[in-house]
C-alpha positions as CSV (number, residue, x, y, z in Angstrom):
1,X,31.5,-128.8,66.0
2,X,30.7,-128.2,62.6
3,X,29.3,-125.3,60.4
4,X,28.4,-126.9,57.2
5,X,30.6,-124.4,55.3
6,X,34.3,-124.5,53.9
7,X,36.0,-121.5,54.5
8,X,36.5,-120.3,51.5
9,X,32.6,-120.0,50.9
10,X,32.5,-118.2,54.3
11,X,34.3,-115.8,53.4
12,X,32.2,-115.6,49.9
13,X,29.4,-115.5,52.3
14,X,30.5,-113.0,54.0
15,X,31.3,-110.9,51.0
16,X,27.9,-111.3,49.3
17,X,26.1,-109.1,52.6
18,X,29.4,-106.9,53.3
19,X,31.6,-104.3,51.6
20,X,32.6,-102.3,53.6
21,X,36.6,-102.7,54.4
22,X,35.6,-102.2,58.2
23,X,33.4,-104.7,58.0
24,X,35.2,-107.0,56.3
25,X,38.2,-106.5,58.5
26,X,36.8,-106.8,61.5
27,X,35.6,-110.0,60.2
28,X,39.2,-111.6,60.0
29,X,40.0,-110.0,63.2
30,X,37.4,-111.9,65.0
31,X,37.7,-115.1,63.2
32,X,42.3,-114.6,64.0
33,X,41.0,-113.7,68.0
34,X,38.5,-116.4,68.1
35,X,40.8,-119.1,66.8
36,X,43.8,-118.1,68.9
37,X,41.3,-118.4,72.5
38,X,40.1,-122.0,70.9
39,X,43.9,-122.9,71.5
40,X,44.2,-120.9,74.6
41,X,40.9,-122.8,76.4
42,X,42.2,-125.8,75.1
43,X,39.3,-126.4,71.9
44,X,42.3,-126.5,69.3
45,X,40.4,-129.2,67.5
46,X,37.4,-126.8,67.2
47,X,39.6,-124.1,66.0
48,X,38.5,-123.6,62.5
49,X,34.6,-123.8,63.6
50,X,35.4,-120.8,66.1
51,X,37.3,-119.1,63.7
52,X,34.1,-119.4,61.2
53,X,31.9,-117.9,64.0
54,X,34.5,-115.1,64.5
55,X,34.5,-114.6,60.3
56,X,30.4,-114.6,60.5
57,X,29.2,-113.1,63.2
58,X,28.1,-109.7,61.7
59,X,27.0,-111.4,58.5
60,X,23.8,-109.6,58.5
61,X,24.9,-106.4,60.0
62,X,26.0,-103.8,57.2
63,X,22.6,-104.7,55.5
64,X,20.4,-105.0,58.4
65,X,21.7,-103.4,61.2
66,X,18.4,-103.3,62.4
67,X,17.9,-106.7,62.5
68,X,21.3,-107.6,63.6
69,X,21.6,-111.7,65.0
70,X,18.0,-112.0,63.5
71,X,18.6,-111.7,59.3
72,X,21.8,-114.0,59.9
73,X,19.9,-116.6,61.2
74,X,17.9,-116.6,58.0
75,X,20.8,-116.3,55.6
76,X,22.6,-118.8,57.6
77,X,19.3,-121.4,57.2
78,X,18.6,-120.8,53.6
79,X,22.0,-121.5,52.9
80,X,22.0,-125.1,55.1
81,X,24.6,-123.7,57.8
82,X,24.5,-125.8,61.1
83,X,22.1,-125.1,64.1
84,X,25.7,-124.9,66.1
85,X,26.9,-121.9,63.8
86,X,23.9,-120.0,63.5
87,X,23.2,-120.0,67.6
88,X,27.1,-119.5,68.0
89,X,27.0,-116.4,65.8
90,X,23.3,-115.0,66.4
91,X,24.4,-115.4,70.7
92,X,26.8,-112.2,70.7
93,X,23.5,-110.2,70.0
94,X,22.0,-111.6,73.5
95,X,20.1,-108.9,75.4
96,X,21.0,-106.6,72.6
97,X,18.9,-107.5,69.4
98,X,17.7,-111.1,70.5
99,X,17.5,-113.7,73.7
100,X,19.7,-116.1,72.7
101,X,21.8,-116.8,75.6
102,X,25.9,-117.7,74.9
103,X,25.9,-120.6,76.7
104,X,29.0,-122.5,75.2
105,X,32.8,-121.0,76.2
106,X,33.1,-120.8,72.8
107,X,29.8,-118.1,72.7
108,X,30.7,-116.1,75.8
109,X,34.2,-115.6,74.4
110,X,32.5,-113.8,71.2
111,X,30.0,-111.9,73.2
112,X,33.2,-110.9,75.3
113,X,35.3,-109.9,72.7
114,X,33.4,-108.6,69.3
115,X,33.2,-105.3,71.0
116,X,36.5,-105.2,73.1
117,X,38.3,-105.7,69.8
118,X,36.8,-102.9,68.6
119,X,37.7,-100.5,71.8
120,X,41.6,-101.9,71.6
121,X,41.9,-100.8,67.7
122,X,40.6,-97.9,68.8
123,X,43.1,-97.5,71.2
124,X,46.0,-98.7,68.9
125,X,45.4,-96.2,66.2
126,X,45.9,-93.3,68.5
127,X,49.4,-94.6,69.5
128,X,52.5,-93.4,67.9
129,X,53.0,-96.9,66.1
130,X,48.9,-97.3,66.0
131,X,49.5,-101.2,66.5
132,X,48.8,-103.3,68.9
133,X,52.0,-104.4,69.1
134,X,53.3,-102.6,71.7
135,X,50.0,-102.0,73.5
136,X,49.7,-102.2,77.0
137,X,46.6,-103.5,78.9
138,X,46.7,-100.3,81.4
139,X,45.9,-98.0,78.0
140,X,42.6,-100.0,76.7
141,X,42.1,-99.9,81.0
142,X,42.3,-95.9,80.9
143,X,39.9,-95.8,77.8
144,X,37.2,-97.8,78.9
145,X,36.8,-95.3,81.6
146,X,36.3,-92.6,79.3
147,X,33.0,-93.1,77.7
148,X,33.0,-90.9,74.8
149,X,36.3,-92.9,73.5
150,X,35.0,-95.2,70.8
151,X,31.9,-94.4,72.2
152,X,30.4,-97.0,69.7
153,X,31.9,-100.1,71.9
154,X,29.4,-100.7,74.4
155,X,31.3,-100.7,77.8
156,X,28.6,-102.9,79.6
157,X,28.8,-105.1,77.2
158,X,32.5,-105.8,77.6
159,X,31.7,-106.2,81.1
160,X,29.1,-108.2,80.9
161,X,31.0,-110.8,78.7
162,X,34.2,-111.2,80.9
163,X,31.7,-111.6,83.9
164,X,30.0,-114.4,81.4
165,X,34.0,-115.9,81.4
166,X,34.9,-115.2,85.1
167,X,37.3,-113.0,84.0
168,X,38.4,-110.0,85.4
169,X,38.6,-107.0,83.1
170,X,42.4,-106.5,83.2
171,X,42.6,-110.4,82.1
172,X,40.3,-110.2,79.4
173,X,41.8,-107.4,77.7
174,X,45.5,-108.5,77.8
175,X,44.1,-111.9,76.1
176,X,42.4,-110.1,73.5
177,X,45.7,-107.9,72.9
178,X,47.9,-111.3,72.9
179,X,45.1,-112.7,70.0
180,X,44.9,-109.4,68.4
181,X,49.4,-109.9,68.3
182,X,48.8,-113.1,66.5
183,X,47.1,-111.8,63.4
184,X,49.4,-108.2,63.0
185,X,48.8,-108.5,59.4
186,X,45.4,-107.6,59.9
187,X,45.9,-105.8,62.2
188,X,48.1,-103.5,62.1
């Protein structure tokens, strides 16, 4: 697999449509959580790729949140990105923004996890050491259930994703937690 980009001008990429901090770190979260499952589901080789579709797959959305999986395609073309990047990034917006179905492992675990990342930082700032450190699975389990907690994480959509992976809920959050662990410096 290959993206056509180095890293380092990913992350200028990335820079040139996002400034927000948020964005910007959830950026590097994704690309730590999607690199650590590459390892886990046995794609180490691919590693770096997944960890450039973790880094871009909101490329497009602080400017065009609108258009979200749509505008990055373009950006991604214009800028002579592989077909392999701009389907594995534009994929997480499936039934949301576009019909692009996740059909690699590689795919289904972004779809899975862009917004259960989100729901277990949420989750991790309330706690006394508001890291994810010391988080337990039956916490981001309690505030799922509760649908005006980071209201803005789409709880079918968490679902639908570890249903994509034929995992269970449970599962699928305490291996997002263990790759959220590996990258504490962002983090935390």
């Amino acid at each position: 697999m290959d993206s056509n980009i180095s890293r380092e001008d990913a992350w200028k990429l990335l820079n040139e449509y996002n400034q927000e901090s948020f964005h910007l770190k959830h950026a590097l979260i994704l690309e730590g959580v999607m690199k650590y499952f590459a390892k886990e589901l046995g794609y180490e080789a691919d590693s770096d790729f997944w960890g450039q579709v973790g880094l871009l797959h909101d490329l497009d959305f602080e400017r065009f949140p609108e258009q979200h999986c749509i505008k990055s395609q373009e950006i991604m073309r214009a800028k002579g990105l592989s077909d392999e990047i701009i389907h594995a990034t534009a994929c997480h917006g499936y039934s949301i923004t576009v019909d692009i179905v996740p059909e690699h492992e590689m795919e289904k675990v972004l779809f899975a996890v862009d917004e259960l990342t989100g729901l277990i930082g949420a989750v991790a700032v309330m706690r006394p050491s508001k890291s994810v450190q010391d988080l337990e699975v039956k916490s981001v389990k309690k505030k799922f259930k509760t649908p005006s907690f980071a209201a803005g994480c789409s709880r079918e959509i968490i679902q639908k994703g570890a249903d994509m992976l034929g995992l269970d809920l449970a599962d699928l959050s305490q291996r997002t937690i263990l790759a959220m662990r590996s990258i504490p410096d962002i983090v935390d």
